[in-house]
C-alpha positions in Angstrom: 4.1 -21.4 3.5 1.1 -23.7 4.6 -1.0 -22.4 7.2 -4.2 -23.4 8.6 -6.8 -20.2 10.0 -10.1 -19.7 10.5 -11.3 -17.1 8.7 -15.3 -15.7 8.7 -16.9 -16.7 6.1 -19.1 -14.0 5.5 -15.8 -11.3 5.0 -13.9 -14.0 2.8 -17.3 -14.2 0.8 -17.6 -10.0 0.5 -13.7 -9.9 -0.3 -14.5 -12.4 -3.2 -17.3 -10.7 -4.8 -16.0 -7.2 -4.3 -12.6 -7.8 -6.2 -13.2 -11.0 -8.1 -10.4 -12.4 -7.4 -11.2 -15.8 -7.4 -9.2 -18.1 -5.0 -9.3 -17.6 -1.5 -5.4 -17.9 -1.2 -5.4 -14.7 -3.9 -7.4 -12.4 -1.5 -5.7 -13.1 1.3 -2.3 -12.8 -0.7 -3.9 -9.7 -1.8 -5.2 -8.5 1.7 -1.4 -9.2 3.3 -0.1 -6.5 0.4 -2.6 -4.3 0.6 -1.9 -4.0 4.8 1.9 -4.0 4.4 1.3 -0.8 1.9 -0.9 0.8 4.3 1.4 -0.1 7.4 4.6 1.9 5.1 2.4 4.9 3.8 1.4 5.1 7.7 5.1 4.7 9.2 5.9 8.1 6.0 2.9 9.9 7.3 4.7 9.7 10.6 7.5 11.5 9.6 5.6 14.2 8.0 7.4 17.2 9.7 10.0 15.7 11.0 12.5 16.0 8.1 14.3 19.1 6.8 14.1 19.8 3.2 16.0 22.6 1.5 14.9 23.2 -2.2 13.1 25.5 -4.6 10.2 23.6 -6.1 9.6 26.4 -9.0 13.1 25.9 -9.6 13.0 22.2 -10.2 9.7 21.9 -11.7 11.4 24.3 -14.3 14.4 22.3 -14.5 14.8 20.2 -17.8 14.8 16.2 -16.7 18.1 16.4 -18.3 19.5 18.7 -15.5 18.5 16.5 -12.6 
């Protein structure tokens, strides 16, 4: 998808020399996955006490792979 922004130049310029990537479409490629990730890990975090879990974790970190 094409799309024209304006973007600082100063952060683009940081982003650049902090990761190396090289293009400017690659960090913002990289910037888009890098907040999608961070919007899901938030969104589990959310749910942290929320959902019931039954289980013996001795019991399964015992358990031969084979079992499972």
């Amino acid at each position: 998808m094409r799309t024209n922004v304006e973007i600082d130049d100063s952060l683009m310029e940081e982003a650049m020399q902090l990761t190396q990537i090289k293009t400017k479409k690659q960090i913002i490629e990289s910037a888009l996955k890098e907040f999608i990730a961070a919007t899901h890990r938030k969104q589990l975090m959310s749910l942290r006490g929320k959902v019931e879990w039954e289980g013996n974790l001795d019991d399964m970190r015992t358990q031969d792979v084979q079992d499972i």
